[in-house]
KOLPALUM-696818 format. One record per residue (C-alpha): residue number from 1; x, y, z; residue in one letter. Coordinates in nm, 3 decimals, always signed. Last residue first. Layout:
<rs>
r num NUM u X v Y w Z residuo A
...
</rs>
This chain:
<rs>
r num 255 u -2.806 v -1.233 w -2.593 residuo X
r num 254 u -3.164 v -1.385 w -2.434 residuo X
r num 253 u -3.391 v -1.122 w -2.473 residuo X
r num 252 u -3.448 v -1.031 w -2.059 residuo X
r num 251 u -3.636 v -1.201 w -1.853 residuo X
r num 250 u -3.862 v -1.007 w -1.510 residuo X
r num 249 u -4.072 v -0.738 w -1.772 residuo X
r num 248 u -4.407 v -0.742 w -1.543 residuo X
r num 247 u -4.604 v -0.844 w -1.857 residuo X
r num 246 u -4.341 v -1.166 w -1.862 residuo X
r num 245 u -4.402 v -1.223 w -1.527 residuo X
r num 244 u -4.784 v -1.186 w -1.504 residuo X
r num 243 u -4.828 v -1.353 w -1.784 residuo X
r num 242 u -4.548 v -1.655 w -1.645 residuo X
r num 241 u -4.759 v -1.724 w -1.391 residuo X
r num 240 u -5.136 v -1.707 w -1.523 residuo X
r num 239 u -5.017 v -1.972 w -1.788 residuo X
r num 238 u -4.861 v -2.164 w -1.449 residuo X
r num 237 u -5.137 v -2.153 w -1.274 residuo X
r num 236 u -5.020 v -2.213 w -0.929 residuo X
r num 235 u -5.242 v -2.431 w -0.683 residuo X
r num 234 u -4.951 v -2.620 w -0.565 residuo X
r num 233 u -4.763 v -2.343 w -0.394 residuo X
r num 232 u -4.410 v -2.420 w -0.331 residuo X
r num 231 u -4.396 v -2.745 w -0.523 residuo X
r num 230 u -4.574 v -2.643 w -0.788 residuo X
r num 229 u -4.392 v -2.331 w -0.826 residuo X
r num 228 u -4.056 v -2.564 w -0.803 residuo X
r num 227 u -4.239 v -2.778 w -1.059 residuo X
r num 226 u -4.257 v -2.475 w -1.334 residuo X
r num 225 u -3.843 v -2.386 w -1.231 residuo X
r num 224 u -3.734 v -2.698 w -1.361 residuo X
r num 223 u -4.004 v -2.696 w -1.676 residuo X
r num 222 u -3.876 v -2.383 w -1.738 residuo X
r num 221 u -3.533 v -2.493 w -1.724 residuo X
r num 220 u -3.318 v -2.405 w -1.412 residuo X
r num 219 u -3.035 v -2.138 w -1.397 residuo X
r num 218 u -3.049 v -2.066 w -1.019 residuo X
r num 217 u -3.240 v -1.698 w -1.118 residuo X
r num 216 u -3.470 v -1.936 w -1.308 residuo X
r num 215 u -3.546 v -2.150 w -0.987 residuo X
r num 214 u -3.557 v -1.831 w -0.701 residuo X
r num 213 u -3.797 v -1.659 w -1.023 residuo X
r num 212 u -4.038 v -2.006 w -1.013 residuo X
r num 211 u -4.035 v -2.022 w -0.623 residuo X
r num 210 u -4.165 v -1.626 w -0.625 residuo X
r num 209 u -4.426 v -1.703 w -0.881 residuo X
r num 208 u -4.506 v -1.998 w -0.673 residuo X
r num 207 u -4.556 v -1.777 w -0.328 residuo X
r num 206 u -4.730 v -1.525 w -0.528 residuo X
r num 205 u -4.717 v -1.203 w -0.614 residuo X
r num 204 u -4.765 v -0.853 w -0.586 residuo X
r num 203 u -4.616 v -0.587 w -0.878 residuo X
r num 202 u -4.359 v -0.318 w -0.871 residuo X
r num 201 u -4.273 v -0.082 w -1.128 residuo X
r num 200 u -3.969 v +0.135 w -1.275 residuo X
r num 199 u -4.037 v +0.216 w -1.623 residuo X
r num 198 u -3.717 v +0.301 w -1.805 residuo X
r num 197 u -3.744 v -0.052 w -2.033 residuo X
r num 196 u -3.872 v -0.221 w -1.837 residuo X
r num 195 u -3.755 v -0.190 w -1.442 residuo X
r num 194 u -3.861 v -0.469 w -1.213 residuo X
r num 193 u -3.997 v -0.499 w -0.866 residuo X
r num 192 u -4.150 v -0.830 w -0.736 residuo X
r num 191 u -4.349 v -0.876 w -0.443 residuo X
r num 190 u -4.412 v -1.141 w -0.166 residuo X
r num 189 u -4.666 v -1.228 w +0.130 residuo X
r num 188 u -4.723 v -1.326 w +0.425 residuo X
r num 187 u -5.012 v -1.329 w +0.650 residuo X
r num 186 u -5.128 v -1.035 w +0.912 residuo X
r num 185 u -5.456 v -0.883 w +0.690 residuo X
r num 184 u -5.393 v -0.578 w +0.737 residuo X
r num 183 u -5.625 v -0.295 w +0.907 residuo X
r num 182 u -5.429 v -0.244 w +1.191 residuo X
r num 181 u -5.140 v -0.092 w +0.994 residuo X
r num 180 u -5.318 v +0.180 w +0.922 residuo X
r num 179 u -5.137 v +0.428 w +0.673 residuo X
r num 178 u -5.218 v +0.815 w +0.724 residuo X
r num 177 u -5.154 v +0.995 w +0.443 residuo X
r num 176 u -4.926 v +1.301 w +0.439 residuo X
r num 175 u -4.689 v +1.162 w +0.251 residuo X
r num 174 u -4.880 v +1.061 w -0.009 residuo X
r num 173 u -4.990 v +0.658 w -0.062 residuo X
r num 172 u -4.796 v +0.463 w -0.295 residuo X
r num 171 u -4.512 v +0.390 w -0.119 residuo X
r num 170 u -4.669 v +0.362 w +0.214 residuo X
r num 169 u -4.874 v +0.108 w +0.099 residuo X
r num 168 u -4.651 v -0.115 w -0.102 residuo X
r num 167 u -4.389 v -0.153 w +0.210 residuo X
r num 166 u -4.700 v -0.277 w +0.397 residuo X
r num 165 u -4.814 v -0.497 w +0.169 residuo X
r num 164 u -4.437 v -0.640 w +0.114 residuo X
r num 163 u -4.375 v -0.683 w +0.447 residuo X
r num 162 u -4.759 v -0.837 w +0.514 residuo X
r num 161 u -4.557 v -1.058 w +0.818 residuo X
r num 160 u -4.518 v -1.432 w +0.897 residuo X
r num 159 u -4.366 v -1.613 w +0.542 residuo X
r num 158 u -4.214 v -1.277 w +0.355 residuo X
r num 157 u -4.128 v -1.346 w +0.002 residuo X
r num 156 u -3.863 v -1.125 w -0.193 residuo X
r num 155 u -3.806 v -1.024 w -0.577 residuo X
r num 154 u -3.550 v -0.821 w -0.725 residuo X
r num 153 u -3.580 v -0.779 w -1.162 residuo X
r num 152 u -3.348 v -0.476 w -1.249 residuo X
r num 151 u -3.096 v -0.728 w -1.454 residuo X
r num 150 u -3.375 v -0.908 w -1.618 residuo X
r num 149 u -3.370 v -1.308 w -1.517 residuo X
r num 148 u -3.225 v -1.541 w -1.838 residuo X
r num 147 u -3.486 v -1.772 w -1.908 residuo X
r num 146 u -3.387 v -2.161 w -1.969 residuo X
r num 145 u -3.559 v -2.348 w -2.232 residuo X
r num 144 u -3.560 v -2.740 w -2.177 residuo X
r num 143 u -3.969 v -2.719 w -2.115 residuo X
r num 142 u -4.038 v -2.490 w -2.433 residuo X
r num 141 u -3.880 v -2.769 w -2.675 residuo X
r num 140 u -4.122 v -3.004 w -2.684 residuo X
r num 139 u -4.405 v -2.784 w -2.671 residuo X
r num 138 u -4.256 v -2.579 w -2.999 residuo X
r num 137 u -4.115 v -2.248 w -2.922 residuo X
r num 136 u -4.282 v -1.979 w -3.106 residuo X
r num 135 u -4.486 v -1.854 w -2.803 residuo X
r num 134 u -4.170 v -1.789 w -2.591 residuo X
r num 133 u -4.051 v -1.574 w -2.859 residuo X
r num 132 u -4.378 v -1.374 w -2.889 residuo X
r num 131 u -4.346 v -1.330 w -2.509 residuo X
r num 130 u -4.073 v -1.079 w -2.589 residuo X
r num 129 u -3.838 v -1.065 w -2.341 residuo X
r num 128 u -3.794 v -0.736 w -2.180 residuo X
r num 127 u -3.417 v -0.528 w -2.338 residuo X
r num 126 u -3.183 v -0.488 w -2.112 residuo X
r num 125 u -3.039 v -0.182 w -1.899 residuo X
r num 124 u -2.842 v -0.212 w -1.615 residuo X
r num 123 u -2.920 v -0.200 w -1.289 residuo X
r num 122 u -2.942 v +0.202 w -1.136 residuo X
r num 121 u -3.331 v +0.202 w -1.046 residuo X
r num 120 u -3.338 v -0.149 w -0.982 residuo X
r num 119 u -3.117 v -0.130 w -0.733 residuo X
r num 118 u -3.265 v +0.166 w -0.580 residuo X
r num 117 u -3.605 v -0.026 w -0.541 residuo X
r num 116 u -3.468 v -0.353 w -0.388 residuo X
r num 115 u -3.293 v -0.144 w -0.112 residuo X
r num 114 u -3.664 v +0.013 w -0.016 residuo X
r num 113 u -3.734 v -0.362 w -0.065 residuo X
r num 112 u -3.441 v -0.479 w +0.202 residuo X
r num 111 u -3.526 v -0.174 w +0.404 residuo X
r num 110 u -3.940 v -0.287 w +0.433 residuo X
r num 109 u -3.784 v -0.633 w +0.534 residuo X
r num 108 u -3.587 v -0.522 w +0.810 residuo X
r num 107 u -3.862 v -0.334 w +0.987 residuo X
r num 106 u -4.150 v -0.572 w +0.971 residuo X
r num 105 u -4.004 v -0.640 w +1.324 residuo X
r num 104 u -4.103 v -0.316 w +1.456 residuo X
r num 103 u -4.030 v -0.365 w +1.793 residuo X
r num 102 u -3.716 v -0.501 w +1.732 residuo X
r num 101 u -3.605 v -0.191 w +1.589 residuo X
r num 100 u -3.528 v -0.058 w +1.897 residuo X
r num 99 u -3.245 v -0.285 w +1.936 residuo X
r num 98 u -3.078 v -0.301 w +1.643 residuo X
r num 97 u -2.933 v -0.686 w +1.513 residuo X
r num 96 u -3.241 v -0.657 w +1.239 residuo X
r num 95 u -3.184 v -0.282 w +1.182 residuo X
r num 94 u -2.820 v -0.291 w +1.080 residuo X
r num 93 u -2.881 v -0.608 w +0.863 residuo X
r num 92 u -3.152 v -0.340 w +0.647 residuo X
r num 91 u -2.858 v -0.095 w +0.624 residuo X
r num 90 u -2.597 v -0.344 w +0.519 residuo X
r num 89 u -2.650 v -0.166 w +0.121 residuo X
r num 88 u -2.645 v +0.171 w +0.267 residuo X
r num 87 u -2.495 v +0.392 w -0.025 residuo X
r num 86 u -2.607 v +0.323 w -0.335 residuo X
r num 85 u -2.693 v +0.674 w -0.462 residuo X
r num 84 u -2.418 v +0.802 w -0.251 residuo X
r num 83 u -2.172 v +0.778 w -0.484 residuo X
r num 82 u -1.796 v +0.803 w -0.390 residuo X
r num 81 u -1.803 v +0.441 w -0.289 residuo X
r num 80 u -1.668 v +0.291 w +0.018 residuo X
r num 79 u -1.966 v +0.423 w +0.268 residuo X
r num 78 u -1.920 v +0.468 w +0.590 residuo X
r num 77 u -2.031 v +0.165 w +0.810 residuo X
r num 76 u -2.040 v +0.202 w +1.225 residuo X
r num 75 u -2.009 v +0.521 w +1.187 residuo X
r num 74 u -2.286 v +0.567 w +0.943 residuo X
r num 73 u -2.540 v +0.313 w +1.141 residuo X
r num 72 u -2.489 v +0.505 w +1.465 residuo X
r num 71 u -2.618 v +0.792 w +1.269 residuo X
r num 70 u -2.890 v +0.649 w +1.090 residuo X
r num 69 u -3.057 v +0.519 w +1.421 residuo X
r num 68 u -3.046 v +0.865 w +1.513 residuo X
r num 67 u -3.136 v +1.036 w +1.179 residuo X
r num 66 u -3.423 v +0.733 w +1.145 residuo X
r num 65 u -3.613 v +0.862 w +1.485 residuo X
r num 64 u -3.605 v +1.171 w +1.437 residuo X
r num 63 u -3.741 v +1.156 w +1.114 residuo X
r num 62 u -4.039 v +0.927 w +1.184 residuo X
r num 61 u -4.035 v +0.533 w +1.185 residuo X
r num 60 u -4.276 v +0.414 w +0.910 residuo X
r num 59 u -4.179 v +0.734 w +0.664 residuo X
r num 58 u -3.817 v +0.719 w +0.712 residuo X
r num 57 u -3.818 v +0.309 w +0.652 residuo X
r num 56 u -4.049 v +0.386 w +0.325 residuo X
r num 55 u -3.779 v +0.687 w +0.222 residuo X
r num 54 u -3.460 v +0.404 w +0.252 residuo X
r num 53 u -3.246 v +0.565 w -0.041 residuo X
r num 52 u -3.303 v +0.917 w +0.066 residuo X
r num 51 u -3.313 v +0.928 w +0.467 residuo X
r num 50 u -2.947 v +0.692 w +0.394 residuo X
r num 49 u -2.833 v +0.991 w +0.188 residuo X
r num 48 u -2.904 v +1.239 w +0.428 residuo X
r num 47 u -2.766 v +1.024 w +0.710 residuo X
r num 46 u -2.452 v +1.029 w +0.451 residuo X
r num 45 u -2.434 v +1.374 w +0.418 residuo X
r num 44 u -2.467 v +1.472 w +0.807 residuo X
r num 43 u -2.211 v +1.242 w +0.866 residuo X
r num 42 u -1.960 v +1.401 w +0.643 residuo X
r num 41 u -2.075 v +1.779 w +0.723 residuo X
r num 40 u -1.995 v +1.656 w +1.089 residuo X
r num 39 u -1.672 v +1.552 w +1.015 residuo X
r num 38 u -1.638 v +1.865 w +0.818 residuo X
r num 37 u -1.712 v +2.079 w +1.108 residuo X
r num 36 u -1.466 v +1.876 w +1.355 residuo X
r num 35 u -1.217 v +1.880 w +1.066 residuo X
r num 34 u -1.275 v +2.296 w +1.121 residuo X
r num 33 u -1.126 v +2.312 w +1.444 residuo X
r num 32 u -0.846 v +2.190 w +1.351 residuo X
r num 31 u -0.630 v +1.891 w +1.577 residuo X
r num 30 u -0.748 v +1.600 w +1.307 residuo X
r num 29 u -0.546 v +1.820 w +1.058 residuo X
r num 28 u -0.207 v +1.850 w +1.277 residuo X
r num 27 u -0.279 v +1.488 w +1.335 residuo X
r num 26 u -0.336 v +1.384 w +0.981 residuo X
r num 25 u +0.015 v +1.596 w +0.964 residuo X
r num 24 u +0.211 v +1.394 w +1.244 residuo X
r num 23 u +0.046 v +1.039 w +1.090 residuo X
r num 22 u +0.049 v +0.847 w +1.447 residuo X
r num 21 u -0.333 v +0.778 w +1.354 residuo X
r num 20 u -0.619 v +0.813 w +1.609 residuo X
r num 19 u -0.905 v +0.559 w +1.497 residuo X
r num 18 u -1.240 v +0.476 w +1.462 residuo X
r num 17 u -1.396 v +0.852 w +1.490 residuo X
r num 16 u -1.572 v +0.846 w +1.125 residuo X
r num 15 u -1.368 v +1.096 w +1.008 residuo X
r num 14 u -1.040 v +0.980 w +1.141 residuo X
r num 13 u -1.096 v +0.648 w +0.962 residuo X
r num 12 u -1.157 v +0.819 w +0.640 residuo X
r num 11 u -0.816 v +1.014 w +0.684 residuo X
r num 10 u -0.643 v +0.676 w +0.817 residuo X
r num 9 u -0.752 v +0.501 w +0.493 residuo X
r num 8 u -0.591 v +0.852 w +0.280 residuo X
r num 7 u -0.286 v +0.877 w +0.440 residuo X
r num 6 u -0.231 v +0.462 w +0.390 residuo X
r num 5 u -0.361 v +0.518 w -0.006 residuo X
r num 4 u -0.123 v +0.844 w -0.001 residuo X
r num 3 u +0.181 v +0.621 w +0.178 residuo X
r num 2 u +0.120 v +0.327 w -0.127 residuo X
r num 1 u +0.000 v +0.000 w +0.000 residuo X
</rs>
């Protein structure tokens, strides 16, 4: 490691409080008043940027709240990369091992789809499958096909908890909108979020759609991934299935 690359680790590191570094001019900087300002400027940006990227978690918890749970998460993790825009990617683990988080314990999963959403927002771009394709495949040959996932496509189940319901709510109510968490129906349920083309969307599923992406995603055939619906939900109609897939844009044209 190169003395700017050591400089600049115990620079970061002196930032976010870790460390004291035996560096006589990080010292002379650490010393300034004003690296106590931009310390706090630091922080201040990346809570900002957490409040931004997690807006469903902000909006279930309060402001106050999130800042201070935000902060401990920021010096416990600064970020790595120079954007922001991705920043907090360990922030829904932070909340499960938090402690007052635990009484929200719908929590964690809200951040992992609040996470879900900003990664499809920045994946790459691909072209939807075109059912048509599917359609030309003769019957003998549409069972061996394998369907490559689209690179925005995230999908989670929840077993216990209305997560995803919950998560769906508050996103597409307005902010001033009361959201009643009473009124639920407490079973699980799953969601997948995908970006055609430039439209980013999200759409409910099922337990067997869900079982049929986790198959494709592990490189199965169709007729693989059709018996791991099955298997997870037995009722699945599989024409209904892969509709509401392919309409949703989850493949991509194969390359």
């Amino acid at each position: 490691m190169s003395a700017l690359a050591r400089f600049q680790d115990a620079f970061s590191a002196a930032l976010a409080g870790r460390a004291e570094s035996a560096d006589p001019a990080l010292a002379a900087l650490v010393g300034q008043h004003g690296f106590a300002v931009y310390r706090n400027t630091v922080a201040s940006a990346c809570i900002d940027a957490l409040q931004a990227n997690y807006p469903t978690v902000l909006r279930l918890v309060g402001e106050q709240w999130f800042r201070a749970a935000a902060a401990i998460h920021v010096a416990q993790s600064p970020p790595r990369n120079a954007s922001l825009l991705e920043y907090g990617s360990g922030f829904a683990d932070f909340l499960a091992r938090f402690g007052p988080a635990q009484e929200l314990p719908y929590l964690e999963g809200v951040a992992r789809l609040d996470r879900f959403w900003s990664q499809a927002h920045v994946a790459a771009d691909a072209t939807p499958l075109d059912p048509a394709r599917l359609a030309r495949l003769a019957p003998d040959r549409a069972g061996a096909a394998r369907l490559a996932l689209h690179p925005a496509a995230h999908w989670s189940t929840f077993g216990q908890m209305p997560v995803a319901t919950i998560w769906r709510r508050h996103r597409d109510s307005g902010p001033d909108a009361p959201v009643e968490l009473g009124e639920l129906e407490w079973r699980g349920d799953a969601v997948l979020i995908t970006r055609p083309q430039d439209d980013l969307r999200w759409c409910a599923i099922e337990s067997g759609a869900a079982a049929f992406l986790d198959a494709c995603a592990r490189g199965a055939t169709l007729a693989e991934a059709a018996a791991w619906a099955l298997d997870a939900q037995p009722d699945t109609d599989l024409e209904q299935l892969m509709a509401q897939l392919l309409d949703a844009g989850a493949f991509r044209e194969p390359d």
